[in-house]
KEKE-3310 file (N, C-alpha, C; in steps of 0.2 Angstrom, whole numbers, plus 5000, padded with zeros to 4 digits):
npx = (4934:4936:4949:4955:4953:4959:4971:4969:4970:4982:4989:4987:4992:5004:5006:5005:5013:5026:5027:5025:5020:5006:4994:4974:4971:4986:4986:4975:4981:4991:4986:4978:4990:4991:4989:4977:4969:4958:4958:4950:4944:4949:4936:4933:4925:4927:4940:4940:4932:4943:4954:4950:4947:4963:4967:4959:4964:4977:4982:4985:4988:4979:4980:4975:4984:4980:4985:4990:4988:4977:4986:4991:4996:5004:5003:5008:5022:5032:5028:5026:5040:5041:5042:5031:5016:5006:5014:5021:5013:5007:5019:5021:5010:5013:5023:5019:5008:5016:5023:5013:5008:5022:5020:5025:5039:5045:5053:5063:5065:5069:5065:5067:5066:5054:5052:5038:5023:5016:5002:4999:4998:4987:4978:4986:4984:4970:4970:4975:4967:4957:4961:4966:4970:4982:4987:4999:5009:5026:5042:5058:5075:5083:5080:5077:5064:5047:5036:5021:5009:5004:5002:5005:4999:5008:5014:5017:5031:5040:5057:5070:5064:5058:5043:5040:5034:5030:5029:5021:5026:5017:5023:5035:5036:5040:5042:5044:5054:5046:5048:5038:5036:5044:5031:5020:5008:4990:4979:4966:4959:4948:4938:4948:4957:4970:4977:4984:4997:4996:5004:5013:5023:5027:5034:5042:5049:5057:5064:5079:5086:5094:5088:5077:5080:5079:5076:5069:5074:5083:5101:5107:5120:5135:5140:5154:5158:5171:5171:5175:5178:5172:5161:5152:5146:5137:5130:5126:5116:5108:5106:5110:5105:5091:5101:5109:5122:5136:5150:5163:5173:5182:5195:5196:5190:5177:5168:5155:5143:5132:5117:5114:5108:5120:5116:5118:5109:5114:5128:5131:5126:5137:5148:5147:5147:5163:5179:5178:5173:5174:5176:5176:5173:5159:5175:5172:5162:5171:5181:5174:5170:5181:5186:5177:5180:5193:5191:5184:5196:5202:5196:5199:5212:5223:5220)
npy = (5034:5025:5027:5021:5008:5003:5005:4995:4983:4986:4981:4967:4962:4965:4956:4945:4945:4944:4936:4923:4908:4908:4907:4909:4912:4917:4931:4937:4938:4946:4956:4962:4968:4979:4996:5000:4990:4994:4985:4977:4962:4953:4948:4931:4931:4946:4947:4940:4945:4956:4952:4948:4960:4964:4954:4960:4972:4975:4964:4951:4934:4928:4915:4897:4885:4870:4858:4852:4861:4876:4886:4904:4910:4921:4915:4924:4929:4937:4946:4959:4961:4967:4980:4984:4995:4993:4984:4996:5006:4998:4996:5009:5015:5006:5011:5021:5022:5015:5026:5034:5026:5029:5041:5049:5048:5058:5067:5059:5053:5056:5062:5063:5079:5083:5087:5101:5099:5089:5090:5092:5080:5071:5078:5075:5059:5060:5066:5055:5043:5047:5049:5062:5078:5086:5103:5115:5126:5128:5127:5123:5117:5123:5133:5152:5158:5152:5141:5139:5124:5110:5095:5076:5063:5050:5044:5041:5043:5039:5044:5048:5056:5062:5068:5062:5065:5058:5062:5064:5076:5085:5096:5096:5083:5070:5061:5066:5070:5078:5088:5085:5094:5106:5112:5124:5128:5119:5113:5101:5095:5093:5095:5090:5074:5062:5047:5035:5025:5008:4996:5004:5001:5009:5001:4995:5006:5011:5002:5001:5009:5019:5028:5043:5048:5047:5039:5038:5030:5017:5013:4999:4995:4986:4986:4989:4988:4991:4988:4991:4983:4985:4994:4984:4974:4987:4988:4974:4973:4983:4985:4995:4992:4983:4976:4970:4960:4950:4947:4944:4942:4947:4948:4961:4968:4969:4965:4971:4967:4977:4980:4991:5007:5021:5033:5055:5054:5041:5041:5051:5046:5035:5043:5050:5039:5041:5036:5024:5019:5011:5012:5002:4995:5001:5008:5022:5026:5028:5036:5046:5048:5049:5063:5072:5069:5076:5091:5091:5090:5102:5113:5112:5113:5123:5124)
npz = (5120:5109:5107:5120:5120:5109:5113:5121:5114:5107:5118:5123:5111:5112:5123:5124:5111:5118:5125:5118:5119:5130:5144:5146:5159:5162:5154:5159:5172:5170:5165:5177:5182:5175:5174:5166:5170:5179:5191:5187:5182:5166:5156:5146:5137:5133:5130:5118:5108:5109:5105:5092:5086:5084:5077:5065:5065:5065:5057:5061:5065:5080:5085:5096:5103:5108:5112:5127:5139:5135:5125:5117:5104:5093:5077:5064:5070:5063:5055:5064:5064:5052:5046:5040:5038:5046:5057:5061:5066:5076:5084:5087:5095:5103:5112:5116:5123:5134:5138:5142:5153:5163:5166:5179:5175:5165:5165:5164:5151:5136:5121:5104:5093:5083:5066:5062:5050:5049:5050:5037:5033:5034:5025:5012:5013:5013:4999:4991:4993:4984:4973:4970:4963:4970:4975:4980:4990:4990:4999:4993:5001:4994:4989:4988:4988:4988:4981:4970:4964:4955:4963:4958:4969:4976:4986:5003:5015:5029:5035:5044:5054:5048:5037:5017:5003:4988:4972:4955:4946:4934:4927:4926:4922:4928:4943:4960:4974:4988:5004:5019:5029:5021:5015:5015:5010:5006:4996:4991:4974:4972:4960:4953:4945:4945:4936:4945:4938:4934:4937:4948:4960:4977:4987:4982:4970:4981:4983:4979:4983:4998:5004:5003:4994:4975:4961:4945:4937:4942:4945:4949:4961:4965:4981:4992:5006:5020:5038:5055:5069:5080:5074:5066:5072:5077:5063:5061:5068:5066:5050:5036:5022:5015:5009:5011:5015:5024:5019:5024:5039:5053:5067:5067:5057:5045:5029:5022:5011:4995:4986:4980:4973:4974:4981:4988:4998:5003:5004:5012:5024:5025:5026:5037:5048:5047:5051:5055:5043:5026:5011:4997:4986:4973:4964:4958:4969:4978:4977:4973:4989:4994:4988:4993:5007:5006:5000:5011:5021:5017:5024:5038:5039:5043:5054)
capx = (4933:4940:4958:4956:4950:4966:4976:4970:4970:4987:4993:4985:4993:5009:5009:5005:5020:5031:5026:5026:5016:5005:4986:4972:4974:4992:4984:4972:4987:4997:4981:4976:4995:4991:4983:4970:4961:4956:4957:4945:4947:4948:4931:4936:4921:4930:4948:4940:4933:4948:4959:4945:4948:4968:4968:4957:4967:4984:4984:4991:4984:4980:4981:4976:4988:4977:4989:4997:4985:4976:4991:4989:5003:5002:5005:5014:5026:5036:5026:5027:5047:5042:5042:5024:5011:5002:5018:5023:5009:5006:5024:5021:5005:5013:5028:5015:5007:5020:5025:5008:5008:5025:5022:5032:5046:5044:5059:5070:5062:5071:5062:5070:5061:5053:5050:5031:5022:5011:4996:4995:4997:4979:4977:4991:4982:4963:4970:4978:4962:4952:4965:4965:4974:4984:4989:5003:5014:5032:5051:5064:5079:5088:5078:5075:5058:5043:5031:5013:5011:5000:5005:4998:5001:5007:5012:5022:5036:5044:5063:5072:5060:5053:5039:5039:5028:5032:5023:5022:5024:5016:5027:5043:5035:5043:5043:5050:5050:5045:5049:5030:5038:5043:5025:5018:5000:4990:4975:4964:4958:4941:4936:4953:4959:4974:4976:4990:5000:4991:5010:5017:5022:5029:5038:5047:5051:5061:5068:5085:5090:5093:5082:5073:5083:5079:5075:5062:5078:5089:5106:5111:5130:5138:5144:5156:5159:5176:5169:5178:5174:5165:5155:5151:5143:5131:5130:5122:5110:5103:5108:5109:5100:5088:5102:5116:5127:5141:5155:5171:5173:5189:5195:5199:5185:5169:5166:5146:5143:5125:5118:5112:5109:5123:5113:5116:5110:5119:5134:5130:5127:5144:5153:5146:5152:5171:5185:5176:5169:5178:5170:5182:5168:5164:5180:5171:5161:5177:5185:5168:5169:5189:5184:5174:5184:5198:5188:5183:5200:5204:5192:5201:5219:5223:5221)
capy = (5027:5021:5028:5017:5002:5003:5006:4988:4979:4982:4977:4960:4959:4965:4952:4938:4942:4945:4927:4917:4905:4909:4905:4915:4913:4921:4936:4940:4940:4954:4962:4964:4970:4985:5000:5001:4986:4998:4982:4972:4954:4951:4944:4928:4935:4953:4945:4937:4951:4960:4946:4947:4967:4964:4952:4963:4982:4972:4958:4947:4928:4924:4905:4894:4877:4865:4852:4854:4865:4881:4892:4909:4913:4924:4913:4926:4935:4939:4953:4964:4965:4968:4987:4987:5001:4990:4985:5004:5009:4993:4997:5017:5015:5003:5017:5028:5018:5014:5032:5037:5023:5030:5049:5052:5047:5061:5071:5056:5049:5060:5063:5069:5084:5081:5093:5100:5097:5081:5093:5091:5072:5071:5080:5071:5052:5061:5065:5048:5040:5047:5052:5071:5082:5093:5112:5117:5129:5124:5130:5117:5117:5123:5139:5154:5158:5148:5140:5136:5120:5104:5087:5071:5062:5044:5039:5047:5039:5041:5041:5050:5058:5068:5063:5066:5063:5056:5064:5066:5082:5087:5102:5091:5076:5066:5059:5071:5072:5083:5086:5089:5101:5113:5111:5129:5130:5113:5110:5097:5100:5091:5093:5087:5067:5059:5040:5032:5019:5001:4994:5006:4998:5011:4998:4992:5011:5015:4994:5002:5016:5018:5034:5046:5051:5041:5042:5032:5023:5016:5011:4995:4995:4980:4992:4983:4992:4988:4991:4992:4976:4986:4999:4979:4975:4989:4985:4967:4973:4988:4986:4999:4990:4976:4967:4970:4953:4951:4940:4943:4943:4946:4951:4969:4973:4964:4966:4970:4969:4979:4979:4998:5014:5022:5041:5056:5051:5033:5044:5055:5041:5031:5048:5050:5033:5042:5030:5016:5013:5013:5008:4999:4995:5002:5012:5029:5029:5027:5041:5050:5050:5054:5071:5074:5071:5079:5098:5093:5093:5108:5118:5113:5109:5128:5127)
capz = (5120:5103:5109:5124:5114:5101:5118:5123:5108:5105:5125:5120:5104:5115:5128:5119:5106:5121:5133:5113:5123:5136:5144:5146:5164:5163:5152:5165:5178:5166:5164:5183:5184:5172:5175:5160:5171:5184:5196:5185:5179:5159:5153:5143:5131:5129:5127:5113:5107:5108:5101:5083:5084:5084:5070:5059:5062:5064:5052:5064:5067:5085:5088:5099:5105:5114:5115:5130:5139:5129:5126:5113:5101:5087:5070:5058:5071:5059:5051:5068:5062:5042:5044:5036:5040:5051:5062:5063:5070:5082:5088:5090:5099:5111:5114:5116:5129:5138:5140:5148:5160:5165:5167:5182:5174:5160:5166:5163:5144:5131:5113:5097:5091:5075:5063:5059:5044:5049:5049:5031:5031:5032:5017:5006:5012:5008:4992:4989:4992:4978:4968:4969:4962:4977:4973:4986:4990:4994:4998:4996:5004:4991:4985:4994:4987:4985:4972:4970:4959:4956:4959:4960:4975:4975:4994:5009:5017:5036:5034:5050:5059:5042:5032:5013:4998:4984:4969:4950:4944:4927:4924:4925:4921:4934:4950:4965:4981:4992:5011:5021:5033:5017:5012:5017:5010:5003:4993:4986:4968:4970:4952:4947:4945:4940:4935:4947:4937:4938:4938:4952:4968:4982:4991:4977:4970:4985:4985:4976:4987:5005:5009:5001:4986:4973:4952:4942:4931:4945:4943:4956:4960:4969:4985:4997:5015:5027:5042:5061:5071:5084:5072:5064:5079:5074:5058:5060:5070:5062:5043:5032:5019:5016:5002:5014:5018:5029:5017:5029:5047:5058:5073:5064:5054:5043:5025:5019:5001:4997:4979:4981:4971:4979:4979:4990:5006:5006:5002:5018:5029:5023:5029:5046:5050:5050:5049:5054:5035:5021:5001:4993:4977:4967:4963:4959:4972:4982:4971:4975:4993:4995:4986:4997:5012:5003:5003:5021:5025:5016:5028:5043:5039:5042:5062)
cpx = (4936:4947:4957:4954:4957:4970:4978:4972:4980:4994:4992:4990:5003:5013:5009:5014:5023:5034:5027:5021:5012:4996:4984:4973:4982:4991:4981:4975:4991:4991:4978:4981:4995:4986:4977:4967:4957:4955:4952:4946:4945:4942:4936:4931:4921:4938:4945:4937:4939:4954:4956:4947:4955:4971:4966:4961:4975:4987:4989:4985:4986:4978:4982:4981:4982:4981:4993:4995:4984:4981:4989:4994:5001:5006:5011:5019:5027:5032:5027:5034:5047:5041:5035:5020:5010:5008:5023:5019:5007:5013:5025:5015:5008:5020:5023:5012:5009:5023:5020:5009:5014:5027:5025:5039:5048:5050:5066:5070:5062:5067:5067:5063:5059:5048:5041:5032:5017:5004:4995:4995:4990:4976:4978:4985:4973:4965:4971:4971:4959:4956:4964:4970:4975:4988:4993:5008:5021:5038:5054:5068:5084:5087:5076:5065:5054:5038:5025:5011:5007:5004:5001:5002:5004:5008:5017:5025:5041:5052:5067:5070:5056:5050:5040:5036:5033:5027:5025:5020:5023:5019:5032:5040:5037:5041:5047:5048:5052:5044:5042:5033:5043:5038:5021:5010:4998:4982:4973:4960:4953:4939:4941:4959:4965:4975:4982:4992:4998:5000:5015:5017:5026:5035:5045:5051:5058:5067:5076:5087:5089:5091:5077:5075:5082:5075:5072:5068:5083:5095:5109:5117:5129:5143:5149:5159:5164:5172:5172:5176:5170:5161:5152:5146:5136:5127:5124:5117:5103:5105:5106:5102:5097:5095:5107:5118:5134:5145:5161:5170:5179:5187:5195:5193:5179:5168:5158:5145:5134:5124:5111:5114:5114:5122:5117:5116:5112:5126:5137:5132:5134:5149:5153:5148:5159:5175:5183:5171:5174:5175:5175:5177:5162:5169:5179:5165:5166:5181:5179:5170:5178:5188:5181:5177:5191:5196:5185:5189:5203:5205:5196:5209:5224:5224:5225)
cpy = (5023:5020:5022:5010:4997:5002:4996:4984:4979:4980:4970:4958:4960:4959:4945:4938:4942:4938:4923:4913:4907:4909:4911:4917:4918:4931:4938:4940:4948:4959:4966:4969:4978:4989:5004:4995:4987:4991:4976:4967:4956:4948:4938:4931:4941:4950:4942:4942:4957:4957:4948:4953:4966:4963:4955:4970:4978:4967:4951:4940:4926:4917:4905:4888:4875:4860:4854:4861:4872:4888:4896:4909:4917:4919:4917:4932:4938:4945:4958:4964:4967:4975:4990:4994:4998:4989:4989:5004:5005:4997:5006:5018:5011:5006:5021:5025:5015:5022:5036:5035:5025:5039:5053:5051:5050:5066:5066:5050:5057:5058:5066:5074:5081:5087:5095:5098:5092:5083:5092:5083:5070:5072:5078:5063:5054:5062:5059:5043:5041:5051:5057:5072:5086:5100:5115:5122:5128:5126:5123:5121:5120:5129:5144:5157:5152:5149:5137:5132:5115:5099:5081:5064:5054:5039:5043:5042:5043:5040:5050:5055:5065:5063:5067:5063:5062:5059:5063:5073:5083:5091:5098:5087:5070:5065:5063:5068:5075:5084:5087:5095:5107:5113:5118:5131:5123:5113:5106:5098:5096:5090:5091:5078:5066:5053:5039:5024:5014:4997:4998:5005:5004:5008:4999:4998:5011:5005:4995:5003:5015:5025:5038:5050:5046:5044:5034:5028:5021:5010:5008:4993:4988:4986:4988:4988:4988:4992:4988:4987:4981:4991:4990:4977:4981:4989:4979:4968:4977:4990:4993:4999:4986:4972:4968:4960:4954:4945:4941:4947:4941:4947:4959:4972:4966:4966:4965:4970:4969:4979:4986:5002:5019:5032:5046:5056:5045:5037:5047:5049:5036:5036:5052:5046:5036:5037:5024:5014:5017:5011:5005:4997:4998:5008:5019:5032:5032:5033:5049:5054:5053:5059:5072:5076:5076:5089:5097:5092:5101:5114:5118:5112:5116:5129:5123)
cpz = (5115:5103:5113:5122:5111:5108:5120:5120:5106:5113:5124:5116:5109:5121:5127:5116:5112:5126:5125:5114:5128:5137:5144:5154:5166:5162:5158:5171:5178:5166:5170:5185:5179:5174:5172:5166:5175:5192:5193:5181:5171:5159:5147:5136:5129:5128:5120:5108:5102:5102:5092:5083:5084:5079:5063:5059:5061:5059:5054:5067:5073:5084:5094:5100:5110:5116:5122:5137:5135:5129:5120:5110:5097:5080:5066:5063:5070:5056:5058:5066:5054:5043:5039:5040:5046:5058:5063:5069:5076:5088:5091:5095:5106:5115:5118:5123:5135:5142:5146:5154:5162:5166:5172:5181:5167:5161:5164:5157:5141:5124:5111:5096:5085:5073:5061:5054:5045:5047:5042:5027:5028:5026:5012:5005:5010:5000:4987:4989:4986:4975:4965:4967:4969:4971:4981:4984:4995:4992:4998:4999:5002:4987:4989:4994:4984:4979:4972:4962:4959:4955:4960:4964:4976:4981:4998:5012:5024:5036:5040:5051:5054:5038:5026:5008:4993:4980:4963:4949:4938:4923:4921:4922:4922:4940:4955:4972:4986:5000:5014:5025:5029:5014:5017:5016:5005:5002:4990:4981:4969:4965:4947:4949:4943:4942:4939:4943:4940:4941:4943:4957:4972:4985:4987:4973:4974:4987:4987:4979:4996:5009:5007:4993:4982:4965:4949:4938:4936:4942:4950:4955:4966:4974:4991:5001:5018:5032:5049:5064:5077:5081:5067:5066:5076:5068:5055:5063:5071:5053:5039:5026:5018:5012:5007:5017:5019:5024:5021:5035:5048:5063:5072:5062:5050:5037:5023:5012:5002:4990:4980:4975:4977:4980:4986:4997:5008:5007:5011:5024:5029:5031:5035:5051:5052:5048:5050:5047:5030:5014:4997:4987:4979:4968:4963:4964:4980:4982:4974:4982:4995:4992:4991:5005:5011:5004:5011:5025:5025:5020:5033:5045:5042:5052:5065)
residu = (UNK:UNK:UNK:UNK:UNK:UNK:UNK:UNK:UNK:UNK:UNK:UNK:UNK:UNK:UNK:UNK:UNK:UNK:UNK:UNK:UNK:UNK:UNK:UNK:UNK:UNK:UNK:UNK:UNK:UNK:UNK:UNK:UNK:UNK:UNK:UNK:UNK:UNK:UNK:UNK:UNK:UNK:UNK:UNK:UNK:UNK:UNK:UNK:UNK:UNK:UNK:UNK:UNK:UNK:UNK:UNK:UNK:UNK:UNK:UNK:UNK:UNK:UNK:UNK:UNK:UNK:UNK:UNK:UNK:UNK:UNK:UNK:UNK:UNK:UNK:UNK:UNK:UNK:UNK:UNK:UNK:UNK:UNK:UNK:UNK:UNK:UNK:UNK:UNK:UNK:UNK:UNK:UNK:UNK:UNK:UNK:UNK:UNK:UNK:UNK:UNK:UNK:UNK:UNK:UNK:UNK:UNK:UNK:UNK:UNK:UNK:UNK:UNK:UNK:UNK:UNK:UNK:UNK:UNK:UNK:UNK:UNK:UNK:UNK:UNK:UNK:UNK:UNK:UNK:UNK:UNK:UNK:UNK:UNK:UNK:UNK:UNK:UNK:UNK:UNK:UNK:UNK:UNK:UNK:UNK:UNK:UNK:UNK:UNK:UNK:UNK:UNK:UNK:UNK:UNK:UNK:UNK:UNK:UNK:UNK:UNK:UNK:UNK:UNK:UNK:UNK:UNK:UNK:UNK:UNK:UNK:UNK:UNK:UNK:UNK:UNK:UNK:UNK:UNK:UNK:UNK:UNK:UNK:UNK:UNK:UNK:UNK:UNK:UNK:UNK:UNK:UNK:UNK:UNK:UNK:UNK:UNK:UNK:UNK:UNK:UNK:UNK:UNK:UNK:UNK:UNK:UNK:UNK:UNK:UNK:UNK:UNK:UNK:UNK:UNK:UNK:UNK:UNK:UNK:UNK:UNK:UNK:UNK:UNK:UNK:UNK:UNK:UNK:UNK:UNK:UNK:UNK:UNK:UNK:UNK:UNK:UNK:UNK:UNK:UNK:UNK:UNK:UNK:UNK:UNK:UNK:UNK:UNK:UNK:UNK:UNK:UNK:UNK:UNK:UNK:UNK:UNK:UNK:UNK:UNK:UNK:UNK:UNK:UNK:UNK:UNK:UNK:UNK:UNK:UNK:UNK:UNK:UNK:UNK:UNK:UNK:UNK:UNK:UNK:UNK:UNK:UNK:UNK:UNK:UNK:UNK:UNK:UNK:UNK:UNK:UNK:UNK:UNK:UNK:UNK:UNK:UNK:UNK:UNK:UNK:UNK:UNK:UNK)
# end
């Protein structure tokens, strides 16, 4: 019942942003047209309801307009495109929604695979709650045997289709972090607490960088990208990073200047791009990334 509830909640919250304007009269048109209303009209006394439970799990303000007959908007549209929690899960739940309603056409809606690991999600955000100590055993990526170790949990982060924690570790006595799907066995220490930083924000942590690699003293470069007038195009409409600006446009190509940590996996992402990106600053990351391509030609120049 609670799933079906959240399912409604956010079809509401979906048709409203989608019409910007629209009466209750048009909702109970869209709502008869779906198959949650089994055929049965909207209550004007459950839309309101639903509309109060929307604003409170979503954080989104519905508004009425009377002028003009009583149209619904939502006030802060803008937070369902802020990549907050709330407008994740709004947007994943009405993916998800739309998926069921379309179950015959489950042969021709491809998913990516996504790696285990979520199982101990649970675990991580119980711990974070009452700030537990976790006790895990974990292989990176980069060792062949693992290791059973405490850390103390500070927040998890979804960055291409893996979740991974962010922790302090007392051994090191640093910030790491850790992928959840090299996460092999997880406990919470109950009888043991650690203080989280009253001054440490999350968001603003990972502000610098553009993935998941990232170091408590960052070092922000002024980085400026040639990019291909048709990889540009993608560019402007899926930006690498929030500082990214667009100071030159041709017909040839499109300069972005980002004011990024350039760690890693910015590095990576640069070099999948191909010829359509080039780094023209800073200098050594420039010098960086021609190394790089330089042994990747090594490997193939031979055939």
């Amino acid at each position: 019942m609670a799933k079906n509830l959240l399912n409604k909640y956010v079809w509401l919250v979906e048709t409203i942003y989608k019409a910007k304007r629209i009466t209750f009269e048009e909702i109970n048109e869209k709502w008869l047209d779906n198959d949650m209303s089994e055929g049965v009209e909207l209550a004007l006394r459950t839309f309101h309801k639903w509309r109060i439970a929307a604003e409170e799990m979503f954080g989104l303000v519905i508004e009425c307009e009377r002028k003009g007959g009583y149209h619904y908007y939502i006030e802060n549209a803008d937070e369902i495109k802020s990549g907050s929690l709330r407008s994740w899960l709004l947007n994943t739940i009405s993916v998800s929604n739309l998926l069921i309603d379309n179950q015959n056409l489950k042969e021709r809606i491809l998913l990516e695979e996504i790696p285990s690991g979520q199982g101990y999600l649970s675990t991580i955000i119980d711990a974070m709650k009452k700030n537990n100590v976790i006790r895990m055993t974990y292989q990176s990526y980069w060792r062949e045997e693992s290791n059973t170790f405490n850390v103390h949990p500070y927040c998890i982060k979804l960055f291409k289709q893996r979740w991974y924690m962010l922790a302090w570790n007392p051994y090191y006595q640093r910030l790491m972090i850790y992928a959840v799907d090299r996460i092999y066995d997880m406990n919470i220490l109950k009888d043991q607490k650690y203080k989280m930083p009253e001054d440490f924000v999350p968001s603003e942590f990972f502000d610098s960088f553009y993935g998941i690699i990232a170091n408590s003293q960052p070092k922000v470069e002024k980085v400026i990208l040639k990019v291909s007038a048709g990889q540009a195009n993608y560019m402007r409409s899926l930006p690498l990073h929030w500082t990214q600006e667009e100071i030159k446009r041709s017909d040839e190509y499109s300069l972005f200047e980002l004011r990024i940590c350039p760690e890693f996996d910015f590095q990576q992402e640069v070099l999948a791009k191909g010829e359509d990106f080039e780094v023209l600053e800073p200098i050594w990351l420039r010098k960086e990334l021609a190394g790089k391509i330089k042994r990747m030609w090594n490997k193939y120049k031979e055939d």
